[in-house]
N, C-alpha and C positions, 0 to 999 in steps of 0.2 A: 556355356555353363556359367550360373551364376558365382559369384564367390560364395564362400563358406562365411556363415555368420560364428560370429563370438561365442562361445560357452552363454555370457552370460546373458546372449541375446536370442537364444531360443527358443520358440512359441511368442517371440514376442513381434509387433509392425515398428516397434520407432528403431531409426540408424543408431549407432555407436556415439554419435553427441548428443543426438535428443536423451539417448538412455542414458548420460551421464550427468546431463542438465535435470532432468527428472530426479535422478537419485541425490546431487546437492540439494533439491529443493525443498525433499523430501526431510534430509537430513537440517534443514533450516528451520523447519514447519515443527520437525520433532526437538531437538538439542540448541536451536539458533546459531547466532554466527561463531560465537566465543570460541576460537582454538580449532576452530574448521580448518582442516587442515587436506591437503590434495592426497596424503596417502590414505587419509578416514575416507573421502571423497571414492579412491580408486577398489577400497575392497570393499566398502561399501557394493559398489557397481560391478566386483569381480572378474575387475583386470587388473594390469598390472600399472604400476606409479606411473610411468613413463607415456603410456597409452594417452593420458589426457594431450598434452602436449601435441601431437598429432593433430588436435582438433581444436584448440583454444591456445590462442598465441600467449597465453599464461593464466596461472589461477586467478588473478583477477578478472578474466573478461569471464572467466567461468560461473564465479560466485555471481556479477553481476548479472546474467541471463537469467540463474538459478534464484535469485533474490526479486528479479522482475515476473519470473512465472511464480512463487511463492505471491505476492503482490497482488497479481490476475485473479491468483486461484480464492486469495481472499476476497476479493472485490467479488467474484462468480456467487461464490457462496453467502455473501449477503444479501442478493435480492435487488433488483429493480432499485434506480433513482425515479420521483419523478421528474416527469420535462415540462418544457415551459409552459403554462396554456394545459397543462394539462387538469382532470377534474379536482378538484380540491382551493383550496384557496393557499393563497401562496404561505403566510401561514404556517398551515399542516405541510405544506411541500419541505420548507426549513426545518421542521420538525424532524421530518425525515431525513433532513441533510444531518443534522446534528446526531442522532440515535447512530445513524449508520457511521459518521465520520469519527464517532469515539470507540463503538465497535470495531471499526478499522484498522483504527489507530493502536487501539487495542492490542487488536492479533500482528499488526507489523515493525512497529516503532521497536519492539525488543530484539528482532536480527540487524536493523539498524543500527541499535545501539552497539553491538560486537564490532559492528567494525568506525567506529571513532576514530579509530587510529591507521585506518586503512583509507584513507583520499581515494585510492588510484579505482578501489572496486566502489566506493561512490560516485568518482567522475565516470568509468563508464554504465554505472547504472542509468544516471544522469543520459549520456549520449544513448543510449537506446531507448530511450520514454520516447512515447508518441503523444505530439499535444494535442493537449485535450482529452485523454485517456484519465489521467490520473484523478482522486476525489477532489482534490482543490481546483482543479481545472476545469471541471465538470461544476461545481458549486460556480465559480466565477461565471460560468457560459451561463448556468440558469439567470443565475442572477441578471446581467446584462440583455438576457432575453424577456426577462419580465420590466425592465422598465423599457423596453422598446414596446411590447405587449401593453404599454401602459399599468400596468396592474401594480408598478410601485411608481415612486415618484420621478419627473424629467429629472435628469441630475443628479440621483442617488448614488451616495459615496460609496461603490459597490466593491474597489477596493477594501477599503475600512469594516465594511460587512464582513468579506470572507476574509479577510487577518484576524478579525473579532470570535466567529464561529470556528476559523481552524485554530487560535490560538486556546479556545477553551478544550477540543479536542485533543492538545498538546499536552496541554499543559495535566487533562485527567489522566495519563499513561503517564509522561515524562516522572510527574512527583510519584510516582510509585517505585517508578525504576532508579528514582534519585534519590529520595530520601526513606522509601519503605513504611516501617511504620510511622512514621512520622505523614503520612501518604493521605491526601483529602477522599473520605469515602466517595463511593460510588455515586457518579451524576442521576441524581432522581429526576420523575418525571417530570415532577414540579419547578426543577433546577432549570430542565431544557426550556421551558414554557417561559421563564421568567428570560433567559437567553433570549430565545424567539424576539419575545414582547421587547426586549431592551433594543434587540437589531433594528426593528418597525417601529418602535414607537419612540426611542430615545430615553431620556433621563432628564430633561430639563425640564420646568415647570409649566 
């Protein structure tokens, strides 16, 4: 005979931790990190405080599962990167890195920011990434794939590129959440274009 599942896990397929990791996430995606706390977590989820513990050797490894599926669930819902070689010229391909990596940055840098003062649900955020997963990592791999594709230059400083594209990415969230109004309007299309053209083309005469 199987076991009896949970109250609050009835009509539903995911176990007792997935159904708890779901509802932090949920709870990230709506309120973010600030003041997240394991007993908002626990009736949220409709069990009891203690229950978590059972299944996450503390609230931190918890938030960080729930902060890595929040992460996924944005990256799902943006849409396709392209890859290397693929049709387009590399170009429009960076255009696309940049729209998307400030959209991104967008929807997640804000439950990031709640926990500043939390290392331990950063460091195990940190150990559960898979590399190559993440949008910087993915931007460095195209990149490196196009100058082996030939299609940008032998030798191109493809560090300096994606420090240059993620940090304009950054830096269009971060001044919002930092200084507010004082906050540089919204990246126009024109902005990225000129980004783009700066990465490819340079600035020297």
């Amino acid at each position: 005979m199987s076991p009896r599942k949970a109250p609050a896990l009835r009509g539903s397929d995911l176990s007792l931790r997935d159904h708890l990791v779901a509802t932090a996430e949920r709870l990230i995606a709506e309120h973010g990190t600030t003041g997240l706390t394991v007993r908002t977590i626990a009736r949220e989820a409709g069990v009891a405080d203690g229950v978590l513990y059972n299944h996450f050797a503390d609230k931190e490894e918890l938030l960080a599962l729930a902060l890595r599926a929040h992460v996924r669930t944005v990256g799902r819902g943006l849409g396709e990167l392209p890859g290397p070689g693929a049709p387009g010229s590399v170009r429009e391909h960076l255009r696309a890195y940049v729209v998307y990596g400030i959209a991104f940055h967008k929807a997640v840098l804000p439950a990031f920011a709640g926990l500043v003062g939390q290392p331990k649900v950063l460091s195990a955020f940190a150990a559960i990434s898979v590399p190559g997963e993440d949008w910087r990592d993915r931007l460095h791999g195209y990149l490196r794939a196009e100058v082996e594709l030939g299609r940008l230059a032998p030798g191109a400083k493809v560090d300096a590129a994606a420090a240059m594209i993620a940090g304009v990415c950054h830096e269009a969230v971060l001044a919002r959440l930092l200084y507010d109004v004082a906050a540089p309007p919204e990246p126009t299309a024109e902005f990225v274009d000129d980004l783009v053209g700066t990465v490819l083309d340079g600035i020297g005469p």
